[in-house]
C-alpha positions in Angstrom: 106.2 152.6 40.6 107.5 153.6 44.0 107.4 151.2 46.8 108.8 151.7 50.6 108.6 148.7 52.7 109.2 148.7 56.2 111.9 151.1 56.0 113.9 151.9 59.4 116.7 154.6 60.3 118.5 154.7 62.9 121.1 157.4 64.5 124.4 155.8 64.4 125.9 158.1 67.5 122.7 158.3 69.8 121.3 154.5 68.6 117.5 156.8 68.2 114.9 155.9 66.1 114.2 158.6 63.3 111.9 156.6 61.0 110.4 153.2 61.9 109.0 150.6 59.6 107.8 153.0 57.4 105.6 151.2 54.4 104.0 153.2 51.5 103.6 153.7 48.0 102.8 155.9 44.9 101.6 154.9 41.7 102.2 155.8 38.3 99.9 159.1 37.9 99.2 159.1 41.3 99.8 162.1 43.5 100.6 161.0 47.2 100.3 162.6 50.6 102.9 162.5 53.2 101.5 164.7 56.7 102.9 165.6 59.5 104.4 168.0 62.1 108.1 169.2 61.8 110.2 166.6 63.1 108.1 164.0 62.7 110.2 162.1 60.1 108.7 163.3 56.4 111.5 165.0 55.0 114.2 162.3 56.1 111.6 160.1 53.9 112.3 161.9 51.4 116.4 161.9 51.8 115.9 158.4 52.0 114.1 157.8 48.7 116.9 160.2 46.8 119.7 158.3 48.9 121.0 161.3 50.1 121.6 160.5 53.9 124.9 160.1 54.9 125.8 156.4 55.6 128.5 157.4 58.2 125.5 158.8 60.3 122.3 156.4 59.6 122.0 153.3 59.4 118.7 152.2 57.2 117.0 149.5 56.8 114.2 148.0 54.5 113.8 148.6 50.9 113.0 151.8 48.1 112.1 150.3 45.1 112.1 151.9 41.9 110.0 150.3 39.1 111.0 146.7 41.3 114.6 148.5 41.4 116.2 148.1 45.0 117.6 152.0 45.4 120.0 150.9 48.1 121.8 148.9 46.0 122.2 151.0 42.8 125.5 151.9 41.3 126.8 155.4 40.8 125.7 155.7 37.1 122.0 154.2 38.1 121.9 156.7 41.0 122.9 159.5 38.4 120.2 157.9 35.8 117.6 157.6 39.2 118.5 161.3 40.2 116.5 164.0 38.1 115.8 162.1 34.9 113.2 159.5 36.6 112.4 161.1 40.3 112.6 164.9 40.7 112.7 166.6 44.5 111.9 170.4 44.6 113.4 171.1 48.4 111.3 173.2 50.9 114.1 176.4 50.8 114.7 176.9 47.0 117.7 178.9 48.3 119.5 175.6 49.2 119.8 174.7 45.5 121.4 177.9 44.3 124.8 179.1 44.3 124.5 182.6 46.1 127.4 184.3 44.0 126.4 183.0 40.0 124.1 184.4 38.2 120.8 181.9 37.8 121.2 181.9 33.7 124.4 179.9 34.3 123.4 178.2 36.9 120.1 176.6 35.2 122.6 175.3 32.2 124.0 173.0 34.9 123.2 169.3 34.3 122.2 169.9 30.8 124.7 168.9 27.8 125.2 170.9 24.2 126.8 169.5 21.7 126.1 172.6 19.5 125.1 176.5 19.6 121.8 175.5 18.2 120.9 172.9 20.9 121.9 175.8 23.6 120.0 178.7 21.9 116.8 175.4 21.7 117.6 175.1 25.7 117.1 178.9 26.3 114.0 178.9 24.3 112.6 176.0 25.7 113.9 177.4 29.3 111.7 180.8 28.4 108.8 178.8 27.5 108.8 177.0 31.1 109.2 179.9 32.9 106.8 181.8 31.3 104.1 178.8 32.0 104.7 178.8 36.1 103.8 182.7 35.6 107.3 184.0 35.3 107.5 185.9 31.8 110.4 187.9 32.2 113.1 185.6 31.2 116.1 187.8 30.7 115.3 189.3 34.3 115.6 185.5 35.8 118.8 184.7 33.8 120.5 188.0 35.0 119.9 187.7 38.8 121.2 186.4 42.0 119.5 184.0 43.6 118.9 186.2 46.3 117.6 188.6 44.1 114.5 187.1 43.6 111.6 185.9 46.4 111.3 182.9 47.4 108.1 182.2 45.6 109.9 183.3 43.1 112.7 181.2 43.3 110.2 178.3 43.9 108.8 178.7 40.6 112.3 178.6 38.7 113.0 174.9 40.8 108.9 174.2 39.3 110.2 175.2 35.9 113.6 173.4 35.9 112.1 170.3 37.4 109.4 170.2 34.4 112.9 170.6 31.9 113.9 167.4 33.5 110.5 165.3 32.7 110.9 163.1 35.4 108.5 160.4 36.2 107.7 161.1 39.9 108.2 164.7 41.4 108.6 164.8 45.2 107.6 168.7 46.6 109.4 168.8 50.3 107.4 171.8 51.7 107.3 173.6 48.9 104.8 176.0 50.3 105.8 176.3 53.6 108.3 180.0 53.1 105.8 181.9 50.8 103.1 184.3 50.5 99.7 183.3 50.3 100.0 184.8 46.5 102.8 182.9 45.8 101.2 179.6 47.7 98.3 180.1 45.3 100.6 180.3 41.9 102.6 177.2 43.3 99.4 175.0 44.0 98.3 175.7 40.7 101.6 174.8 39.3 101.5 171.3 41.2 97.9 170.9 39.8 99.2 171.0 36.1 101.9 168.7 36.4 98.9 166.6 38.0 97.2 167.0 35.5 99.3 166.2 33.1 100.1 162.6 34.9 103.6 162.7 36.3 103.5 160.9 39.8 103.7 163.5 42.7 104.5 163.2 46.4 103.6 166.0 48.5 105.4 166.4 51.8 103.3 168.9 54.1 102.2 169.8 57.3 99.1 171.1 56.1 95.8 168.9 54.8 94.4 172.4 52.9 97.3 171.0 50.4 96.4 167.1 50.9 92.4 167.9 50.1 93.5 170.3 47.2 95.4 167.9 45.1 96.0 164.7 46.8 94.5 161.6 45.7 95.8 158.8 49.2 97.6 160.1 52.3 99.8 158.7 54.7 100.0 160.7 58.3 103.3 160.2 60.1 104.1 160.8 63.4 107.5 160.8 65.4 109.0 158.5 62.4 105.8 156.0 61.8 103.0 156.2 59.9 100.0 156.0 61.9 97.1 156.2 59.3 96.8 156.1 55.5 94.3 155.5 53.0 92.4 157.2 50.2 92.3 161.6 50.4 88.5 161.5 51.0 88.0 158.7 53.7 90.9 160.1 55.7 89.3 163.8 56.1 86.0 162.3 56.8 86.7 159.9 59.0 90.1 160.5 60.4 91.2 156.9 63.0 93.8 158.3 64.7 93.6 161.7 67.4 96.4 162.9 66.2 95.2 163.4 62.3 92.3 165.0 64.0 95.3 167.5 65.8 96.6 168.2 62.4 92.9 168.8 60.3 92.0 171.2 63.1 95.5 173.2 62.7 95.2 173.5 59.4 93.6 176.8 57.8 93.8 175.5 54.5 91.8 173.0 55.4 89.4 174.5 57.6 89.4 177.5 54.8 88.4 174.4 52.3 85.1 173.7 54.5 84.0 177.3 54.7 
């Protein structure tokens, strides 16, 4: 479904390196790992898969391929087609998504068309239904607040919510658990389980492998913009190849949590 190959950015002012040769894939139903520190490359992954680097700044190389689509070389209304309807990215700080100053009622409308009052009023119902299945019943409260209004678990729970709306074919979390509560962490880990479940294609970008054990079925760890080891969930955390995966499965309370 999704294929990197050998994918390379560079730093157009300092000439550096940010992601080198980086090859992976994700399947249809398959929910992917992506591991590593801060820094070390996975969220610029990410950028690169929704095109959303700035040309004037990187240069890439290599190839995304959608479905044997070449993402680099997509036109604006394939990239608008590409964008939410077939992949999905729920960013690590929910608060980036949001206008601070409109209410979140109007601003979950956005990207959706009605032709008529009763395909609206359908959308609202639909919208409640959603919202009520990440654990977030009290519609009319979300509609009617700020953005910053709400928690940030909160707030991760509407992007969970709106992203399901959009029934894309591959959902890629950035983090998603990273700013929350353990009770939040919890809700949102069950949420990701569902939509598992329920066989859209998921890649999870994390820095911890209590996440990669709990729902992942291969991993790739990258380090300073490579990949250094991948292969399926299970052989990984039993066997780890590389000293540094061993860094990151000792770090991670989740993990260690897991073993207990």
């Amino acid at each position: 479904m999704l294929a990197i190959n050998r994918l390379t950015v560079r730093s157009k002012l300092t000439k550096e390196e940010l992601l080198r040769s980086v090859n992976f894939s994700v399947d249809d139903g398959e929910t992917f790992g992506l591991i590593g520190e801060s820094g070390s490359g996975k969220s610029m992954t990410s950028k690169c898969i929704m095109r959303l680097l700035n040309s004037r700044a990187f240069q890439t190389q290599g190839e995304i391929c959608w479905k044997g689509r070449d993402v680099f070389s997509m036109n604006a209304k394939e990239l608008a087609d590409y964008r939410g309807k077939q992949i999905s990215m729920i960013p690590q700080n929910p608060m980036t998504a949001f206008a601070p100053m409109v209410k979140l009622g109007k601003q979950l409308e956005m990207g959706f068309q009605f032709s008529s009052k009763e395909e609206r009023h359908n959308f609202s119902r639909e919208l409640t239904n959603t919202l009520a299945s990440v654990n977030l019943p009290d519609a009319e409260k979300i509609f009617n607040s700020y953005p910053d209004e709400l928690s940030g678990g909160m707030l991760q729970r509407v992007m969970i919510a709106l992203t399901m709306l959009q029934a894309p074919k591959l959902i890629i979390a950035d983090e998603i658990t990273t700013a929350v509560d353990a009770a939040s962490e919890y809700l949102i880990l069950n949420e990701l389980e569902k939509i598992k479940a329920s066989g859209v294609s998921l890649l999870v970008i994390t820095h911890d492998f209590g996440v990669v054990a709990r729902l992942c079925d291969r991993v790739a760890v990258m380090k300073s913009g490579e990949i250094i080891e991948q292969g399926k969930t299970h052989a990984v955390l039993s066997t780890p190849q590389h000293d540094y995966t061993k860094q990151l499965m000792d770090a991670s309370i989740l993990f260690q949590e897991a073993l207990c």
